[in-house]
Structures are given as structure tokens and as C-alpha cells.
PAKOL-188473 format. One record per atom (N, C-alpha, C): residue in three letters; x negated, y, z. Coordinates in steps of 0.02 Angstrom, whole numbers, plus 50000, padded with zeros to 5 digits. Layout:
ALAXYZ...
This chain:
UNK497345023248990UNK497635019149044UNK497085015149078UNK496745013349013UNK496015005849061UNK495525013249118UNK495535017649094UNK495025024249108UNK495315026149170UNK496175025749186UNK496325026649254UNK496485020049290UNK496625017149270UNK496605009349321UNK495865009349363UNK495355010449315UNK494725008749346UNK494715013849383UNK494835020049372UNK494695025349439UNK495015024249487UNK495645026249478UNK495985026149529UNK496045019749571UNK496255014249531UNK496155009649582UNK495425004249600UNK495115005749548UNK494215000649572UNK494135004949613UNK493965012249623UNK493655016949664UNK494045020349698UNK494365024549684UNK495175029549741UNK495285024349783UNK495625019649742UNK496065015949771UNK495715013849852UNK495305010749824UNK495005006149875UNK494645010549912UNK494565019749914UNK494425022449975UNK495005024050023UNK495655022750003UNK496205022850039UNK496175018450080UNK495915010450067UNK495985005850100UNK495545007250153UNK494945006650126UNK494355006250176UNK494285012950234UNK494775018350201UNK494775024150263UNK495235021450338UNK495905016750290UNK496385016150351UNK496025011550385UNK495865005150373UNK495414999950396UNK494645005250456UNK494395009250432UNK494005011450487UNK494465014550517UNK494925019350493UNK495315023450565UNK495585019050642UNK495875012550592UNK496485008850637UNK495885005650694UNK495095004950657UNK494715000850688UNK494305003350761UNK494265010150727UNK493875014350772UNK494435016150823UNK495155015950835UNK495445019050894UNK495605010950934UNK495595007850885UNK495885001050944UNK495174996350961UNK494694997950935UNK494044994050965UNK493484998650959UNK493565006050937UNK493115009550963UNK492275008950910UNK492605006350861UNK491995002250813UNK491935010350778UNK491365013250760UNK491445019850729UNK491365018850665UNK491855021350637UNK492015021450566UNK491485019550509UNK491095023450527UNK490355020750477UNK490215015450466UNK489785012950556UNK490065004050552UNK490385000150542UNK490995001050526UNK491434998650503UNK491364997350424UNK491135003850387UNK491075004150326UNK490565001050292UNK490024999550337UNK489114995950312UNK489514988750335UNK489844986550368UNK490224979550361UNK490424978550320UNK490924981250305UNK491524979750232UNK490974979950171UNK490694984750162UNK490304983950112UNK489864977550088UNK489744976450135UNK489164970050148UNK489454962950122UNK490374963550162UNK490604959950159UNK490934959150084UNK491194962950062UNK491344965649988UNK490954964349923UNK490034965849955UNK489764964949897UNK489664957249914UNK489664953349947UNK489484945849947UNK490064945149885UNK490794945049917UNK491364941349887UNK491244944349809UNK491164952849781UNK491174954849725UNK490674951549674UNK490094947649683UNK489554943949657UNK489644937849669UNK490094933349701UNK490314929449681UNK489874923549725UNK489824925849785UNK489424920849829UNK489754918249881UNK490464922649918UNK490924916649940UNK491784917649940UNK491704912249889UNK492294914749864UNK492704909149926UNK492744905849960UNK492934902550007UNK493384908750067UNK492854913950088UNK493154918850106UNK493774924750088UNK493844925750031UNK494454925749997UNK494684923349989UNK494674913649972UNK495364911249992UNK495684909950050UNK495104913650114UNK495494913250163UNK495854916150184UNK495904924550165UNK496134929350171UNK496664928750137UNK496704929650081UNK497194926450030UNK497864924650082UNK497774916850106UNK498204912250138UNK498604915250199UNK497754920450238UNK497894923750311UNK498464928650288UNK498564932450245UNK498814936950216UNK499444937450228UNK499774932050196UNK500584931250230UNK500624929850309UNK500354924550332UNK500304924550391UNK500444931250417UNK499894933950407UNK500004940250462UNK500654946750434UNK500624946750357UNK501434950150358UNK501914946150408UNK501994941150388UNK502604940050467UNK502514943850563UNK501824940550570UNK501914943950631UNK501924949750632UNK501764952750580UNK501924958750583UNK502554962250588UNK503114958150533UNK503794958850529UNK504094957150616UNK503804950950618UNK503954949350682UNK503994952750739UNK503424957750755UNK502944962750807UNK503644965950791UNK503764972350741UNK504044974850722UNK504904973750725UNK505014968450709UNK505864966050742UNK505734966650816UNK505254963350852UNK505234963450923UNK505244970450971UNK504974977550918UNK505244982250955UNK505884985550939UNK506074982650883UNK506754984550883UNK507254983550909UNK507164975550912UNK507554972650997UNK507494977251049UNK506834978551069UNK506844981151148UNK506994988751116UNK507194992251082UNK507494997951068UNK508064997951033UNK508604992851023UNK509144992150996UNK509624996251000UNK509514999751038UNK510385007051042UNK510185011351028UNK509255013650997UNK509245019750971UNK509205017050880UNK509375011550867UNK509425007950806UNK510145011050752UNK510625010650777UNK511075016250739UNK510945022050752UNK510455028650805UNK510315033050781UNK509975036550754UNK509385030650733UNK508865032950681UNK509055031350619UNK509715027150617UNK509905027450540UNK510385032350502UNK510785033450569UNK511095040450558UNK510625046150559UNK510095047050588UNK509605053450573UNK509285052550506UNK509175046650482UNK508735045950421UNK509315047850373UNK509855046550357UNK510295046750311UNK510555055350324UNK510555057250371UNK510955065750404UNK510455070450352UNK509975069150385UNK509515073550349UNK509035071550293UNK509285066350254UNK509175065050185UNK509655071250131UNK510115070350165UNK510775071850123UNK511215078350130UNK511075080250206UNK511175087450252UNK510545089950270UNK510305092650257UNK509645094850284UNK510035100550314UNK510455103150372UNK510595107150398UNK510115112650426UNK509725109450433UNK509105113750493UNK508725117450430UNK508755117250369UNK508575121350309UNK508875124150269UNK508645130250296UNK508955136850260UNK508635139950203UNK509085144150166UNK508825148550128UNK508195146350083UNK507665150650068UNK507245148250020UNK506905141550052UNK506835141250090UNK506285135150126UNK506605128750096UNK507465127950078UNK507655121850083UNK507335119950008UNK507075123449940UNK507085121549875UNK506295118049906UNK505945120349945UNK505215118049961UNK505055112349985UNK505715110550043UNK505555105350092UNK506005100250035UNK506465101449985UNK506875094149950UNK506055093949914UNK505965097849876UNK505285094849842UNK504945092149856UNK504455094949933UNK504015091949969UNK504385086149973UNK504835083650014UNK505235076650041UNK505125070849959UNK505325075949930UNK505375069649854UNK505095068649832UNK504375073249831UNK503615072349808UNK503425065849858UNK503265066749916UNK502845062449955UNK503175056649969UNK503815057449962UNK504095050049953UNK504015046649886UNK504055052949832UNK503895045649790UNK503225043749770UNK502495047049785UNK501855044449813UNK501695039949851UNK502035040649909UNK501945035649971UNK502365030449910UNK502895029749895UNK503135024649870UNK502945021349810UNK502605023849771UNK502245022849716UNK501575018349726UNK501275021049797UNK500685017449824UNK500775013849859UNK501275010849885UNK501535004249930UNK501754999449882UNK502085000749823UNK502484995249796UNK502024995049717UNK501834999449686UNK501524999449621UNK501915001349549UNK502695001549585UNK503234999149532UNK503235006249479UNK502965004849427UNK502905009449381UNK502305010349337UNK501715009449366UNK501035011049370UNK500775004849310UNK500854998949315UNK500724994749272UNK500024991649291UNK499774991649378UNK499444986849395UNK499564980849395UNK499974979249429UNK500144971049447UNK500254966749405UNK500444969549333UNK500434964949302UNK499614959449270UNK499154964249299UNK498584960349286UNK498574952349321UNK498704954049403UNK498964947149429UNK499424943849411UNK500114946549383UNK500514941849361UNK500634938449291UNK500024941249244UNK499964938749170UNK499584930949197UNK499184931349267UNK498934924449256UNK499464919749274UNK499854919949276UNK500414916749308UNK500744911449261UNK500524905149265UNK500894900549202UNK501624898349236UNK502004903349158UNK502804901049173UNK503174901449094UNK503894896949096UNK503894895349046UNK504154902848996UNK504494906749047UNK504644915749010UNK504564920649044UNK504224925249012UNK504014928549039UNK504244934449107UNK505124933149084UNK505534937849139UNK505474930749201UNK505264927549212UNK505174924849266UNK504754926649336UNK504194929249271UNK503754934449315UNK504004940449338UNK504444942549296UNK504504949649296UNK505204949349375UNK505384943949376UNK505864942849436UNK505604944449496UNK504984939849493UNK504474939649551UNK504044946949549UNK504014949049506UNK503754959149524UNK504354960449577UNK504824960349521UNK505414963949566UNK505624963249641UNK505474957549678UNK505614954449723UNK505014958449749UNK504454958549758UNK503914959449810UNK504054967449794UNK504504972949749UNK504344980449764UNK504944978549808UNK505324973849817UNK505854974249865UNK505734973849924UNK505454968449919UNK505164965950025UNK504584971350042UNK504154973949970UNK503754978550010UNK504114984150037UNK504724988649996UNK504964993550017UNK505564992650052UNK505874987950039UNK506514989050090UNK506564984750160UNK505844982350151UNK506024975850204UNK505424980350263UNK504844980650218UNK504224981550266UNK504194989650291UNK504384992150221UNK504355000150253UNK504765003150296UNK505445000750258UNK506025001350315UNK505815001850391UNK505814993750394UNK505424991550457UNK505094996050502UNK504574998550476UNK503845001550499UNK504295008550519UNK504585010950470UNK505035020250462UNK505515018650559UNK505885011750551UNK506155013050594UNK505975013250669UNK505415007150656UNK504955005750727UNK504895014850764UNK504225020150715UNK504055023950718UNK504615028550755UNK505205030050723UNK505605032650725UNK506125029450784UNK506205026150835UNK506675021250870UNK506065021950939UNK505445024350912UNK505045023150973UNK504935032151002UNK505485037250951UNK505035044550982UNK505825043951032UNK506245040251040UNK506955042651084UNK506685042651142UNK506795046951198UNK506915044751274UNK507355040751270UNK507265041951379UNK507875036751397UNK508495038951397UNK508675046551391UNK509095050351390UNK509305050551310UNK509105048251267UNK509395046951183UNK509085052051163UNK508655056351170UNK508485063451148UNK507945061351099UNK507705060951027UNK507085061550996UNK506745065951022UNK506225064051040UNK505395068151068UNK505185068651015UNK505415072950963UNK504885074850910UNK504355078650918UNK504095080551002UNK503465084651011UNK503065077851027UNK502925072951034UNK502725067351069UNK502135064451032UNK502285066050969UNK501785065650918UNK501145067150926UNK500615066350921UNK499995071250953UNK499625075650883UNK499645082250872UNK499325088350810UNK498955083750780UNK498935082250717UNK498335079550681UNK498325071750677UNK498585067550713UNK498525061850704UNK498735057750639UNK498035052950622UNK498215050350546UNK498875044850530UNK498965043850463UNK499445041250463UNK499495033250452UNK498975029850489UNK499055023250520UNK499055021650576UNK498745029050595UNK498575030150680UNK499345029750713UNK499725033850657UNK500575034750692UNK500775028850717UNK500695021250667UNK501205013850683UNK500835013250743UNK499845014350760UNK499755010350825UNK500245016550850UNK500255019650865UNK500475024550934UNK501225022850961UNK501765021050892UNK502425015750890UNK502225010950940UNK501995005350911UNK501785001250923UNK501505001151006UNK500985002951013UNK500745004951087UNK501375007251114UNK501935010651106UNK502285014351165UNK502725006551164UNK502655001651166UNK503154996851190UNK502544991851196UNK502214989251166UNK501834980551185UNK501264985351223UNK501134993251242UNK500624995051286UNK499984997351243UNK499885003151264UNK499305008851203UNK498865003251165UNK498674999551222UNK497854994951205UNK498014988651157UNK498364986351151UNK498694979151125UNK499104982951066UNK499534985751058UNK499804990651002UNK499324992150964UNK498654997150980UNK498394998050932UNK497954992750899UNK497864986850940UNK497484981750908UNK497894977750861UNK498544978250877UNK498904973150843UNK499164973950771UNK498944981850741UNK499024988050719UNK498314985750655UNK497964985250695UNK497324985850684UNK497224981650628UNK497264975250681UNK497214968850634UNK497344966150591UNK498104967750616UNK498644964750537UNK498584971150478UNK498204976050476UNK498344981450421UNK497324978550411UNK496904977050438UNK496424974350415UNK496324969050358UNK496804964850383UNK497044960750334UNK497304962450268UNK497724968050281UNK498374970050231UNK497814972850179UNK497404977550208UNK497074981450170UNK496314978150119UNK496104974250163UNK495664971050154UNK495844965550074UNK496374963650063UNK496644960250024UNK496614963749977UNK497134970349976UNK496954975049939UNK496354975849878UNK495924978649920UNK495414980749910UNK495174974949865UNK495254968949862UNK494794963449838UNK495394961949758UNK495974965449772UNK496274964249704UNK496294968649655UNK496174976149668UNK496014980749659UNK495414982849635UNK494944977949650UNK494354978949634UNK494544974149540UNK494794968549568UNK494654965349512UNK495244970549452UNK495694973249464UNK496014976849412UNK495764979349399UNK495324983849436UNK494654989249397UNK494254986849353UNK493694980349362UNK493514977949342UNK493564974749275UNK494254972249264UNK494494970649203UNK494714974249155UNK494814981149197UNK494904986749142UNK494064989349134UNK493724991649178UNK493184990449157UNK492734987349100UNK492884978249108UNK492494975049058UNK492744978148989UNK493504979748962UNK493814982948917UNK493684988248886UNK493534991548921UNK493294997748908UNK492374997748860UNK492134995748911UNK491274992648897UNK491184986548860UNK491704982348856UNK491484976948792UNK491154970948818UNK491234964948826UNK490994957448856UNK490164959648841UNK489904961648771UNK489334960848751UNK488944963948819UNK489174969548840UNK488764973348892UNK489184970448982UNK489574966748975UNK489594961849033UNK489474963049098UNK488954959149090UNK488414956749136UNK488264964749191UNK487884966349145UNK487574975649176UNK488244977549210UNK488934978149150UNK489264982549168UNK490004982649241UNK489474976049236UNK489854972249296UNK489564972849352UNK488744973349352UNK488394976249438UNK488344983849419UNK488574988849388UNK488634995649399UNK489164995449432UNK489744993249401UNK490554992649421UNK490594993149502UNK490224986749523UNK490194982949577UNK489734987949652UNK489164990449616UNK488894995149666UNK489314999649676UNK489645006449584UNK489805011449625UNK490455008449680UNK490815002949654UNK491355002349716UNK491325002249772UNK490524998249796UNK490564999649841UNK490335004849881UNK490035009449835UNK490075016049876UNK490535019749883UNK491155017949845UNK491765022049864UNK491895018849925UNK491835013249932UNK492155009649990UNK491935012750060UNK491365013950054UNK490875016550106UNK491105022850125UNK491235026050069UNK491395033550091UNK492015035050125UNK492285030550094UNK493365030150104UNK493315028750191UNK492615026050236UNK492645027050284UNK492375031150314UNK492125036750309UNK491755040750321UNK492335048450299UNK492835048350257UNK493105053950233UNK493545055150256UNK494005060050267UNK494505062950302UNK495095059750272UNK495645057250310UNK496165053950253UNK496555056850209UNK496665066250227UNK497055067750175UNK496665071050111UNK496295070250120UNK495485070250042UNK495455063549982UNK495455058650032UNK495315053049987UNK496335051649989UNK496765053950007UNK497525050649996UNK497735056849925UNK497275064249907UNK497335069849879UNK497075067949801UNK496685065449834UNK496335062849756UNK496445057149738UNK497035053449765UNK497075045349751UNK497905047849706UNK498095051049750UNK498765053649714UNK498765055649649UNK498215060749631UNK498145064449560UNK497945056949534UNK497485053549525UNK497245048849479UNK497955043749467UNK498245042149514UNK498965037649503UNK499185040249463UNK499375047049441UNK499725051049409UNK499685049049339UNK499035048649316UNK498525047649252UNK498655041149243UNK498735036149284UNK499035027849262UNK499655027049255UNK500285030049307UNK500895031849286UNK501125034449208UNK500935038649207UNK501005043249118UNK501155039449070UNK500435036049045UNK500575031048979UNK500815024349010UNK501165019549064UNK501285015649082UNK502025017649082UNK502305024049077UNK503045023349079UNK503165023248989UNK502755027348964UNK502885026848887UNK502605023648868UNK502425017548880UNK502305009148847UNK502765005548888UNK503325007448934UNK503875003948947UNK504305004948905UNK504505011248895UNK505015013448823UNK505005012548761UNK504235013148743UNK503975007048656UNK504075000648680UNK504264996948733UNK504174988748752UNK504834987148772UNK505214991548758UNK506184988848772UNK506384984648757UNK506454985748681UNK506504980548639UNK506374974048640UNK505784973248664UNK505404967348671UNK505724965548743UNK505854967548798UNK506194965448862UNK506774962648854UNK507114966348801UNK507874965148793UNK507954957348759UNK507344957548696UNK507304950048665UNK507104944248706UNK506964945648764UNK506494943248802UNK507034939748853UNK507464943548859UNK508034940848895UNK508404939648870UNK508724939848821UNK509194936548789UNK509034931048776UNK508254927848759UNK508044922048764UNK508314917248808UNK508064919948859UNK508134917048930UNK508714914948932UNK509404920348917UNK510104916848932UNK510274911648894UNK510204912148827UNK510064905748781UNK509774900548793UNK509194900148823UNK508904894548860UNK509424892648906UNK509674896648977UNK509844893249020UNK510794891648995UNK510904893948943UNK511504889448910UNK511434884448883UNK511054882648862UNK510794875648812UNK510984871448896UNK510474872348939UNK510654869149021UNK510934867449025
């Protein structure tokens, strides 16, 4: 488990970030990806060595901030597209459940494909399963432990039903004409998949401002990322290698990351999203069967809790 935390997320992980962060950067300010990537790096190895940590707590703070306007941006084109709002929920639900337009052998391919990449994409938005987050939420002083475990639950909520939702419907509410028809050709061959929200986005606040606005707030998003991710690696890391070797094993850690980081902008996105998938896989595994040896202990864990809040 410590052997895939550190891959996948000190290194995979954080070439996912740093690829979307150059893509979104290079179409809405034209910054070329590379450059983009000898920044972050630069910027990365300051904060990873521990020289300003001031800058992460600014990000940190900026962080929510900009999820709202983002939510915000995002309600705002739903407004100005409100009557194609019940028919992207009737299309999302039609062909969840009817896949009419699939026939014969193709349909056993496309439910798979559909249930595969949804539950990847969903696995890598929210975490819920994987047994990262709890590194951030063990630091968490509270008086039981399902207190924390409330607050997991809550953020795979707002991440998936609030933010993704969101984003699924923007995307989807922005391919209708004016005639109600989905332009599912409208799309342009090949375009990546952060590139899709600016292109949402752009077809209502205007190409140039869309993709910046796109840009920024997923700079942020990602950027955060990347700096917590590092430290989960890290700590599985020190685990693995032992306090005694520390020191060293903490500027190896720290360089190769950031050459993943470097590359994650420089690499094609469905390469570094191909190989981020398989390594999740390898942290998933033993994280669901140390949920099922740890039942027991959840169940005592709450029954506590109700006992406590009867004594109340």
C-alpha cells in the first residue's frame, strides 16, 4: 500500500495535475506547456524544502475561494441556459439506463467502457476508497474518530454530486442549439479533457475569458493538489525507508517528484491519465481489504459515539 501511495500519488498523481495545469495554461494564455512546467517546478521545489511555506498557506485559503467562483461561474451558465436544464437531465438518466442507440454486441462494450471510466474518473476526483485522505484527516484533533470520518464523507459528496454534477451539466447544457437540438458534432476531434470545461465555458462568458476563467480556478484546484499529494507520498515514503535514512530520502523523494511534475507537462494526457489509472488500482486493492479486517472496529467506533451522545 505505502509502495503505491508513493507512486501513484507522489509521482502519477501529480503528473495528472501538472499536465492539466499546462494544457488549461497554454490555450487560455498561450504560455507553452514546458514553461509552464520549469515554473511549477521551481515553484514546487521552493515550497517541497521548506522555504516558503507562507505560499501554501496562501493557496490553501485561495482554494475555497476559488471553488465557489467556480460553482458560481458554473450556476451562472446554467441560468443563461435554463430550458436546456431538464433536457440534459433527461439525456443523462435516458441513456444511463436505455442505451437505445446500442445494439447487439457493442452494447456489453460500451456498459463496460461507461462503468469503467466512470468509476476512474470517480475514484480520481473524490479518493473514496483508495485510503489517501485519511493521511490529512488523522491530523485532525477530534474527540471520535467517526467525526472525521463524517467530514470524508461530506467532501466525496460536494466533490461528486455538487462539483461534478455541475461541470457534467454546464458541458452538456452548452452543446444545445437554439432550436433544442444537441450539437454533439460541435466538439472539436481530439480535444483534452480540461480543454472540454474551457470550450463550455467560452461558448457563454466568450472563447477568451472562458478559457481563462477555466484556467485559473483549475490552477488553483490542481496546484493544491499536487502539494498534498506530494506530502502523502512522502510519508509513505519516509515509511517505507525508515526516519534513520530521512534526511537523503527525503531530497531523492523530492527531486524525482519533481521530475514527474515536469514531464506531466510535457506528456500527452491520455499516457500520464493510462498509467495513473493502473497504479490507483494497486492502492485500491489492499485499502478495500483493510476496510473489511477494520469493520469491527467502525462498528465499535460508533456505537461509542451513540453512547456518548446519550449520556448528552
Amino acid at each position: 500500500f505505502a509502495v503505491a501511495i508513493t507512486l501513484a500519488l507522489g509521482f502519477f498523481g501529480c503528473m495528472v495535475q501538472s499536465n492539466s495545469i499546462g494544457s488549461t495554461m497554454e490555450t487560455a494564455f498561450g504560455v507553452p506547456s514546458w514553461v509552464m512546467g520549469i515554473v511549477l517546478v521551481i515553484i514546487c521545489a521552493i515550497i517541497f524544502l521548506g522555504g516558503v511555506q507562507r505560499l501554501a498557506a496562501v493557496t490553501e485559503k485561495l482554494v475555497p475561494i476559488m471553488a465557489g467562483v467556480f460553482l458560481l461561474g458554473g450556476l451562472a451558465i446554467l441560468v443563461c441556459r435554463i430550458k436546456y436544464v431538464p433536457a440534459t437531465f433527461g439525456m443523462i438518466f435516458k441513456y444511463a439506463f436505455q442505451p437505445q442507440a446500442i445494439i447487439g454486441g457493442s452494447f456489453g462494450y460500451a456498459l463496460k467502457t461507461a462503468i469503467s471510466q466512470g468509476a476512474k474518473r470517480g475514484l480520481f476526483s473524490n479518493e473514496a476508497g483508495m485510503g489517501s485522505t485519511p493521511h490529512a484527516h488523522a491530523q485532525a484533533n477530534v474527540k471520535h474518530a467517526h467525526d472525521q470520518g463524517v467530514v470524508a464523507m461530506i467532501g466525496v459528496f460536494i466533490d461528486t454530486f455538487v462539483v461534478l454534477t455541475l461541470n457534467a451539466l454546464v458541458i452538456i447544457c452548452t452543446l444545445y442549439t437554439k432550436d433544442g437540438i444537441l450539437a454533439t458534432g460541435v466538439i472539436p476531434e481530439g480535444i483534452g479533457k480540461t480543454n472540454l470545461a474551457q470550450t463550455a465555458f467560452g461558448s457563454v462568458f466568450g472563447a477568451s475569458l472562458g478559457a481563462k476563467f477555466v484556467a485559473v480556478c483549475l490552477l488553483f484546484f490542481a496546484f493544491s493538489t499536487i502539494l498534498s499529494w506530494n506530502l502523502f507520498g512522502k510519508i509513505n515514503a519516509d515509511y517505507l525507508f525508515g526516519k534513520k535514512n530521512g534526511k537523503l530520502c527525503s531530497v531523492i523523494y523530492t527531486i524525482i517528484a519533481l521530475v514527474f511534475i515536469f514531464l506531466g507537462t510535457v506528456s500527452g494526457s491520455d499516457f500520464v491519465w493510462e498509467v495513473t489509472d493502473m497504479f490507483n488500482n494497486f492502492i485500491v486493492l489492499p485499502n478495500v481489504i483493510a476496510l473489511f479486517a477494520l469493520t469491527g472496529m467502525v462498528v465499535a467506533s460508533l456505537n461509542e459515539m451513540k453512547k456518548d451522545k446519550l449520556k448528552v
